[in-house]
C-alpha positions in Angstrom: 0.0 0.0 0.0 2.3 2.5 1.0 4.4 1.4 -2.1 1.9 2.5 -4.1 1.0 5.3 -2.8 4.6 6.6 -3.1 4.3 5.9 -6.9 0.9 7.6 -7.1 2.5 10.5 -5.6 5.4 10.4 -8.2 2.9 10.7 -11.2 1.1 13.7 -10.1 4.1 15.5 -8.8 5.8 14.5 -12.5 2.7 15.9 -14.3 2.8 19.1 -12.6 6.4 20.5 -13.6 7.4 22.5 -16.5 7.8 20.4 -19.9 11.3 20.6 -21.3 9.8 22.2 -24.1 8.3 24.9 -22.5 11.1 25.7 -20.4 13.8 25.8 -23.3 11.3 27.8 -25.7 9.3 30.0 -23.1 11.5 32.3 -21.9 13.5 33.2 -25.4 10.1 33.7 -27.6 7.9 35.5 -24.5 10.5 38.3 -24.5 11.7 39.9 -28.2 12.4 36.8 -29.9 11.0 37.6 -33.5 9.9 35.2 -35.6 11.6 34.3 -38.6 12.0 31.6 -41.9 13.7 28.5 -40.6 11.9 28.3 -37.5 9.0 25.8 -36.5 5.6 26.5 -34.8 3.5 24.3 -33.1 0.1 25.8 -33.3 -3.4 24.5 -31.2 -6.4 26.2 -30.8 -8.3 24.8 -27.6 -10.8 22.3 -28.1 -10.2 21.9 -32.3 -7.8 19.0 -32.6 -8.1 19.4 -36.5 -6.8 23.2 -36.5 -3.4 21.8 -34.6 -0.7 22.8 -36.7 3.1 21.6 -36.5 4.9 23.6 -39.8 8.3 25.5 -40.4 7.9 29.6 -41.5 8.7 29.3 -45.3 11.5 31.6 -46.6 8.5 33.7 -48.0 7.7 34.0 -44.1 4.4 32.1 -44.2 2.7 29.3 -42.6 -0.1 26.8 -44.0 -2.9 27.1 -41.5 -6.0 25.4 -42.0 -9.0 26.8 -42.4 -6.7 30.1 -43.1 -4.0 29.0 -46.1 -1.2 30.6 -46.0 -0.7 33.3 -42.8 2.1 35.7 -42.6 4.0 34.9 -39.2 7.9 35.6 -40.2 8.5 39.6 -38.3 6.3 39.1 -35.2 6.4 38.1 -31.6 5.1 34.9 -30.6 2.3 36.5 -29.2 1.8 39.4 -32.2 1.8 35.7 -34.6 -0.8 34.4 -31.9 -2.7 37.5 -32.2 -2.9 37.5 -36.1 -4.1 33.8 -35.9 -6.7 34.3 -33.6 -7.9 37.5 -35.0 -8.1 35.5 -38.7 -10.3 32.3 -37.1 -12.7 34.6 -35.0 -13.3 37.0 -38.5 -15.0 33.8 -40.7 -14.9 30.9 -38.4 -14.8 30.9 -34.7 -16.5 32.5 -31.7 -14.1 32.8 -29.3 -10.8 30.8 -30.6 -8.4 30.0 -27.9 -5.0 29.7 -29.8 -1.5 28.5 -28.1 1.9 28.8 -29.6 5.1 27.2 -28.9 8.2 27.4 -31.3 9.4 23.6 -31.5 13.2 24.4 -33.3 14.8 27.8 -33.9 16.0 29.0 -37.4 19.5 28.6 -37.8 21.2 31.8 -38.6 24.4 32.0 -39.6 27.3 34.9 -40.3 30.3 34.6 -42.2 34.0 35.3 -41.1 36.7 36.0 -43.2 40.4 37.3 -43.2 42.9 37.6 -40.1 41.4 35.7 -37.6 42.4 32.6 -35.9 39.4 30.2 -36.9 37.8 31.8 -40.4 34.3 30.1 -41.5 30.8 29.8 -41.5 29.4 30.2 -38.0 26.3 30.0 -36.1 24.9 33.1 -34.1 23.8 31.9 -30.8 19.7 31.7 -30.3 17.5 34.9 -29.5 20.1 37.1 -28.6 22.3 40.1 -30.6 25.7 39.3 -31.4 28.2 42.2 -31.4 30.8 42.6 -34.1 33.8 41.8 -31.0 31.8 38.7 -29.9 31.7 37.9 -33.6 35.7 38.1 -33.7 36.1 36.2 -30.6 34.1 33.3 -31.5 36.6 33.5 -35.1 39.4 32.4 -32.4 40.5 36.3 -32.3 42.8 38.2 -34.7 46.0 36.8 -36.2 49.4 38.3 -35.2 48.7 40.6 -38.8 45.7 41.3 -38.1 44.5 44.9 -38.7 41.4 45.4 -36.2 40.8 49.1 -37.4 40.2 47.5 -41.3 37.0 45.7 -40.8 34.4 45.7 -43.4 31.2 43.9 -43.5 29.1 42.9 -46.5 25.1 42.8 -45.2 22.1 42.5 -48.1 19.1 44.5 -47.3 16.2 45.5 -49.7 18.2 43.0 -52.5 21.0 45.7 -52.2 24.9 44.6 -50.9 25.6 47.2 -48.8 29.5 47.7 -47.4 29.9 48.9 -43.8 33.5 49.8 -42.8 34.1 49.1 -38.7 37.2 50.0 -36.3 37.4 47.1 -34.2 40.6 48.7 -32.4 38.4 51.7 -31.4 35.5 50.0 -30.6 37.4 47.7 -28.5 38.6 50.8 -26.6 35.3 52.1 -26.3 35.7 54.5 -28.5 33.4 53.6 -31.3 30.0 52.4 -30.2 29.0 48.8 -31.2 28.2 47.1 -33.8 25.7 44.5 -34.3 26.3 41.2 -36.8 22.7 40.3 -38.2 22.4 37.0 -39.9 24.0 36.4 -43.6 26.5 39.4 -42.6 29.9 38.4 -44.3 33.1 40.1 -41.9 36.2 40.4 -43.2 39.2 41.3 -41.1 41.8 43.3 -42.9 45.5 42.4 -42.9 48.4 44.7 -41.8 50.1 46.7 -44.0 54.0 46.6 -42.3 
């Protein structure tokens, strides 16, 4: 009996916690996490088992919802994307839809790191959080003994446009020149010395 009763216990006390899920997702997508292509929703609406959706944001930004087609989610919050979906069911379909959102996998984004530093190469920007330009460096294994840290120059696309950005690592590094943030896709290039 008492055997039992200590396994009873178990269960309910195991059912209550936090689900790994929700405690490696919650935090990073309640805050400023934005959505983006890559990453992958899991979708329910309370009490419609047929409207529970498990897809990954196309590179267009979009997600197949039923009832809904295709729903713009790549830009927003979790809860801004939880908004739009509810907003879209209550318009033609449902009186009050309850909707729940959890991002299953991040999107992996990636920069690119070139020139005089130790460990040159694609890398991978670490999940919902900025990445400055000297963290960028650092995680490139540093500069090289000819390195040139006030010759930086990053390539970025925006609009369809390559733009060019020259950066002073050596003065930023003094705090002298304000930061700099790497986005994904950016291209860095550390300059060599000229002796």
């Amino acid at each position: 009996m008492f055997r039992f009763a200590r396994l009873f216990l178990l269960v309910i006390v195991g059912c209550g916690g936090v689900s790994p899920l929700a405690a490696q997702t919650g935090d990073a997508v309640s805050g400023s996490y934005i959505l983006s292509p890559n990453d992958q929703v899991q979708i329910e609406v309370f009490q419609e088992d047929d409207l529970r959706t498990n897809a990954k944001i196309s590179k267009e930004g979009t997600i197949t919802f039923p009832l809904l087609g295709a729903v713009k989610l790549a830009g927003l919050t979790q809860s801004q994307a939880t908004a739009r979906i509810t907003e879209l069911l209550k318009r033609d379909f449902l009186v009050n839809p309850r909707v729940g959102m959890t991002v299953v996998n991040f999107s992996k984004k990636r920069f690119t790191i070139l020139g005089q530093v130790n460990s040159p190469g694609i890398k991978e920007m670490p999940d919902q959080e900025g990445l400055d330009l000297l963290e960028a460096i650092g995680m490139a294994g540093g500069y090289t003994r000819i390195a040139n840290p006030g010759r930086i120059t990053i390539k970025r696309r925006e609009g369809g446009a390559e733009n060019v950005i020259q950066v002073d690592g050596k003065a930023m590094a003094k705090g002298n020149g304000k930061g700099f943030q790497v986005k994904p896709g950016d291209t860095i290039t550390v300059a060599e010395s000229i002796f």
